[in-house]
N, C-alpha and C positions, 0 to 999 in steps of 0.2 A: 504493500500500500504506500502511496506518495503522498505527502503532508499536501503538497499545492493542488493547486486543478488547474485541470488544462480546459479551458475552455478558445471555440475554433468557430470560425465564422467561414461559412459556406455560402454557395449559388453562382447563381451563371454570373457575367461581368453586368456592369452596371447598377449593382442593388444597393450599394451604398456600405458594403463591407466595410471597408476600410473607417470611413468617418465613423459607422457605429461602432466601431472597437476601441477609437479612442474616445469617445463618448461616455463608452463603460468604464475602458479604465480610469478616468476621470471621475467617475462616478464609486466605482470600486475606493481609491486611492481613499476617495472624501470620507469613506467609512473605516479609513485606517488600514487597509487590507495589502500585502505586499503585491505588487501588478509589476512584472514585466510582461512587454510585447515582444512580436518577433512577426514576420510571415512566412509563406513558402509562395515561389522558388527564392530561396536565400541567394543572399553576393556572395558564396562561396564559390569555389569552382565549377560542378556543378551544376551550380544555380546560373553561373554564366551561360555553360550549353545550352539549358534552357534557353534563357535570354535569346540566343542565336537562333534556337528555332522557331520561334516567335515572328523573329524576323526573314527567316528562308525556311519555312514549314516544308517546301515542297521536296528539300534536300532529304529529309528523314522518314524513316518507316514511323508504322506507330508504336512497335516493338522499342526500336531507338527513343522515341519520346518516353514512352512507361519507362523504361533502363533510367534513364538520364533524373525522370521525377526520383526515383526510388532511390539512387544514392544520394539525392540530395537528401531525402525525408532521410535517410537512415545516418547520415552527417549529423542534419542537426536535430535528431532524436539522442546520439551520442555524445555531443560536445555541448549542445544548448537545454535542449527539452528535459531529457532524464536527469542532471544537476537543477538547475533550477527547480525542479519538482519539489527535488530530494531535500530541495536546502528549503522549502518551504515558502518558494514561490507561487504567486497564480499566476500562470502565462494563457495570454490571451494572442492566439496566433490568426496571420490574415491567410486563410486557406491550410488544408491541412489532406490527408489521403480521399474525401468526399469529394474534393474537388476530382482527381487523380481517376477516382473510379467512377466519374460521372460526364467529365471532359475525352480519356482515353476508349473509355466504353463507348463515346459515343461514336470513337472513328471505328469500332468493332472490334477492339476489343473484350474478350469476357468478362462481364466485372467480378466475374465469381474467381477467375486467376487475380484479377490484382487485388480482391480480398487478400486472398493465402498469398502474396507477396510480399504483405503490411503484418508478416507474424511479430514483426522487432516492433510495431509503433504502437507506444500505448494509445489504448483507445479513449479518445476525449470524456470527459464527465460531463461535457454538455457542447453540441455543436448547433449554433443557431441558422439554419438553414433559411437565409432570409430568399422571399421569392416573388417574383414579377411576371408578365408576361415579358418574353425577351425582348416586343418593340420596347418596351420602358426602358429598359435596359441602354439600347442602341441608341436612345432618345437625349439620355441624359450625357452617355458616352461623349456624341456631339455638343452636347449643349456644355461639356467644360472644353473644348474645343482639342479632343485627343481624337486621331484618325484612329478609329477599329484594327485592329490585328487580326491574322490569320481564324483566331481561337473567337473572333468576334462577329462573327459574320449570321445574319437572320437563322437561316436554314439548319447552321450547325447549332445554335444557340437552341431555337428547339428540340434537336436532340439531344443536347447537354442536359434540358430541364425534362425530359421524359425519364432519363436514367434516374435523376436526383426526385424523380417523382415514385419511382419504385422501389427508395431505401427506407429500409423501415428497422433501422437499428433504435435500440432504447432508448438513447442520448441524444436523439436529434430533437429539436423546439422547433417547429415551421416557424416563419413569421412572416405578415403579409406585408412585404416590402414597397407595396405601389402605394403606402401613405405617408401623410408629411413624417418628415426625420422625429423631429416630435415624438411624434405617436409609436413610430420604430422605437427608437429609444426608450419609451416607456416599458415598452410589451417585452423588449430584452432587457430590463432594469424587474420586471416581475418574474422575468425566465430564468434570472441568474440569481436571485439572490436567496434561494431557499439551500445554493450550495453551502453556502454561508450559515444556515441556520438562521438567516433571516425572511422574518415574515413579507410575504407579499406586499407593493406599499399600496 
């Protein structure tokens, strides 16, 4: 058993991940609670190749992409995730293996092998699976003014969210991402904090 919790913010691109994670931690911190963040793919090496397929998707298999996610997850499940647990951290990370089996699934491969390929990564004590239709998503993408990625695109996007619609692990919290940040915030401020042993606000 690990003193911290890993709590992991999941869904297709656009939902507003990232701002809700430091939303919480801010939120966490205000109640005393020790919060580092982190996300995946990391600036490790890695996390680099990623990067690079992002940008030349067409150069790799999807075998080569799963490879490339999994030593990064299994890096900083090693050197970041499992100490900081231990030392009684809460890490609140931006993507975590949900993404992994719900983005690679959707190029076909099995999500049932990149399950059994995540036997090293603790499984989160709470993944907020925030969700939109993917126009929202691609809506907003635009409107901070970043051009879509390979991984961004309409068509794939709903099949990204068809896989993340068929996981049904314990830990996951749906949350309906198509409302003001507000309202997000709140609904994962009531989803996280019974980890804590505190009551619903």
């Amino acid at each position: 058993m690990t003193a911290g919790k890993l709590i992991v913010f999941e869904g297709i691109d656009g939902m507003g991940k990232s701002s809700q994670l430091q939303l919480l931690a801010a939120a966490l911190r205000q109640r005393g609670l020790p919060v580092v963040i982190t996300r995946e793919p990391t600036d490790g090496p890695h996390g680099l190749v990623i990067r690079d397929i992002l940008k030349n998707r067409v150069r790799y298999r999807p075998q080569q992409e799963l490879a490339a996610f999994i030593a990064d997850r299994r890096q900083h499940v090693e050197e970041f995730l499992a100490p900081q647990l231990a030392a009684g951290n809460h890490v609140l990370c931006d993507r975590y293996y949900l993404s992994t089996i719900a983005y690679q699934g959707a190029m076909g491969v099995d999500p049932r092998e990149i399950i059994a390929a995540h036997s090293f990564a603790p499984p989160p004590d709470l993944a907020l699976l925030l969700e939109a239709e993917p126009g929202v998503g691609l809506s907003r993408i635009h409107e901070r003014g970043d051009t879509p990625n390979d991984f961004e695109r309409l068509n794939y996007l709903e099949k990204v969210r068809e896989v993340f619609n068929t996981l049904s692990f314990p830990f996951i919290r749906r949350i309906d991402a198509s409302q003001r940040a507000e309202t997000v915030h709140r609904q994962i401020v009531e989803a996280t904090l019974p980890l804590f042993g505190e009551p619903r606000p």
